[in-house]
C-alpha positions in Angstrom: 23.2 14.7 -8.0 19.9 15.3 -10.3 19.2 14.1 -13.6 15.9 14.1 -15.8 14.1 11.8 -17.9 14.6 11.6 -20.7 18.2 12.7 -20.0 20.1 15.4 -21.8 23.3 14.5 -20.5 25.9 17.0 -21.5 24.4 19.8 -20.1 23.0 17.8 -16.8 26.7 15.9 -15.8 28.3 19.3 -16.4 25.8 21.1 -13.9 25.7 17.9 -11.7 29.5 18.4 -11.2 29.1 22.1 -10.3 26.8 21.6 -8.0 24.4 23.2 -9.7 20.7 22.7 -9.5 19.8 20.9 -13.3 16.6 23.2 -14.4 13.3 21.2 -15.0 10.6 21.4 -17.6 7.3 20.0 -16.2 6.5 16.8 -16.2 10.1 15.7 -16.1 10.9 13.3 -13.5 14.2 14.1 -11.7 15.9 11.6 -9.6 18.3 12.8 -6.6 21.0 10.2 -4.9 22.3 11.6 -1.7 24.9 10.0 0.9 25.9 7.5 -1.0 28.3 5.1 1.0 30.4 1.5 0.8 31.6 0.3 4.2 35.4 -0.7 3.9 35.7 -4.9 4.2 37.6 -6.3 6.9 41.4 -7.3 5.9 41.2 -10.1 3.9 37.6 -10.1 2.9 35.7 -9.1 -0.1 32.1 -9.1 1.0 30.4 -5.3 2.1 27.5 -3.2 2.0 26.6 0.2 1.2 23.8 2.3 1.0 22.4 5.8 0.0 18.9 7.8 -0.3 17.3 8.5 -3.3 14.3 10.5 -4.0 12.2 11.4 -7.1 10.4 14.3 -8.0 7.5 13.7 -10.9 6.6 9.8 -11.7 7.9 6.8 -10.1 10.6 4.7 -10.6 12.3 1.6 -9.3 15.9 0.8 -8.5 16.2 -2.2 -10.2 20.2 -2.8 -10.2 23.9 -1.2 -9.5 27.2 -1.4 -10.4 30.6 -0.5 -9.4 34.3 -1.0 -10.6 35.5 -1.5 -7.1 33.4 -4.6 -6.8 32.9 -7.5 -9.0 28.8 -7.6 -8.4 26.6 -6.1 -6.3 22.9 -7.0 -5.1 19.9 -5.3 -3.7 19.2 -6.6 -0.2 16.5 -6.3 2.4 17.1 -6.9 6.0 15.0 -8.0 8.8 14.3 -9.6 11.6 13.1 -13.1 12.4 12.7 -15.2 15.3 15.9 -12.8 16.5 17.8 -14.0 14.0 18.8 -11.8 11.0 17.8 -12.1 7.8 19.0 -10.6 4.6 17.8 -11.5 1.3 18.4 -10.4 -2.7 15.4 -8.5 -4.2 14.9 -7.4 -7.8 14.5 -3.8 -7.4 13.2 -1.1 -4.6 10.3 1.2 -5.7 10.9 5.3 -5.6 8.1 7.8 -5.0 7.8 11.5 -4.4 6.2 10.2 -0.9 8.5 7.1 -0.2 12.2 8.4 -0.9 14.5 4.9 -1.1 16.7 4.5 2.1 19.4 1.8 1.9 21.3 1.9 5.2 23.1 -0.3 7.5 20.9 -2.6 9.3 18.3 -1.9 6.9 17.9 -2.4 3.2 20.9 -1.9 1.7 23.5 -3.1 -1.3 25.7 -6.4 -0.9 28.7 -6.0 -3.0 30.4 -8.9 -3.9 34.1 -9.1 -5.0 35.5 -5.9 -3.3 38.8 -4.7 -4.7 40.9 -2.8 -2.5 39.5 0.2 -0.6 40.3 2.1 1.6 37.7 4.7 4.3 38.3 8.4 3.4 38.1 7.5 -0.9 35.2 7.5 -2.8 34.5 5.2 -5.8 31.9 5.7 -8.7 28.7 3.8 -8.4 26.2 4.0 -11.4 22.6 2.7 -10.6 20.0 1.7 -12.5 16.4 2.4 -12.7 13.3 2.1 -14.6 10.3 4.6 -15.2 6.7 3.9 -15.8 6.8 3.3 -19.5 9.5 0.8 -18.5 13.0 2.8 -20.1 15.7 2.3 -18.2 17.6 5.8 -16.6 21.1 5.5 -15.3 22.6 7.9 -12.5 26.0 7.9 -11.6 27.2 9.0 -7.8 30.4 9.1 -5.8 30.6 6.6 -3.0 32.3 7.6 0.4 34.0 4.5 1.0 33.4 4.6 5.1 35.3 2.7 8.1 33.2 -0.5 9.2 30.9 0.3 12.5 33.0 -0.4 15.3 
């Protein structure tokens, strides 16, 4: 799914739900989310992650939230390694570049969603992220979610 700054968004959501390609004018910056995921919860739980790529061609910007009807919050998280022991923790936002695309994945970085409603593997839900540009205006993209069976 593509979409420009500053976002002309009748023509760009129609085209996005073709499949089409959205045409861009130079100096546009277009941001593309791809493989866009949330791992079903475990009966009886309402705590998961997700995750997705996202890449940018033209200026930098940074994920700096999400959002998701099937889940009453959801937090940017890092993951690593300490002492053997994991360790996950909230950040603010993720930066996107034309030379560092944004992988959230399992075992990785990724997003925590708190609140889960029910969900099944095999649906897809609606997540809309949010992202800032240089000049500090705020862009919002909107992707289906495959809502995938937990790693067994």
């Amino acid at each position: 799914m593509r979409f420009l700054t500053p976002l002309i968004l009748p023509t760009i959501l129609f085209m996005a739900a073709c499949g089409a390609a959205a045409p861009t004018a130079e100096g546009e910056t277009v941001i593309e989310v791809s493989g866009a995921f949330i791992v079903e919860p475990p009966a009886g739980r309402d705590l998961t992650g997700g995750g997705l790529t996202v890449s940018v061609q033209g200026e930098p910007v940074t994920l700096i939230g999400a959002t998701t009807a099937a889940a009453r919050k959801v937090e940017l998280h890092t993951m690593s390694m300490d002492g053997g022991m994991m360790q996950m923790r909230q950040v603010e936002s993720f930066p996107v570049t034309e030379a560092a695309p944004l992988v959230l994945e399992r075992g990785g970085n990724h997003l925590m969603l708190f609140g889960v409603g029910p969900i099944e593997s095999g649906s897809s839900v609606d997540v809309i992220l949010t992202f800032t540009d240089e000049s500090g205006s705020e862009i919002e993209v909107t992707t289906a979610a495959e809502i995938v069976p937990p790693a067994g």
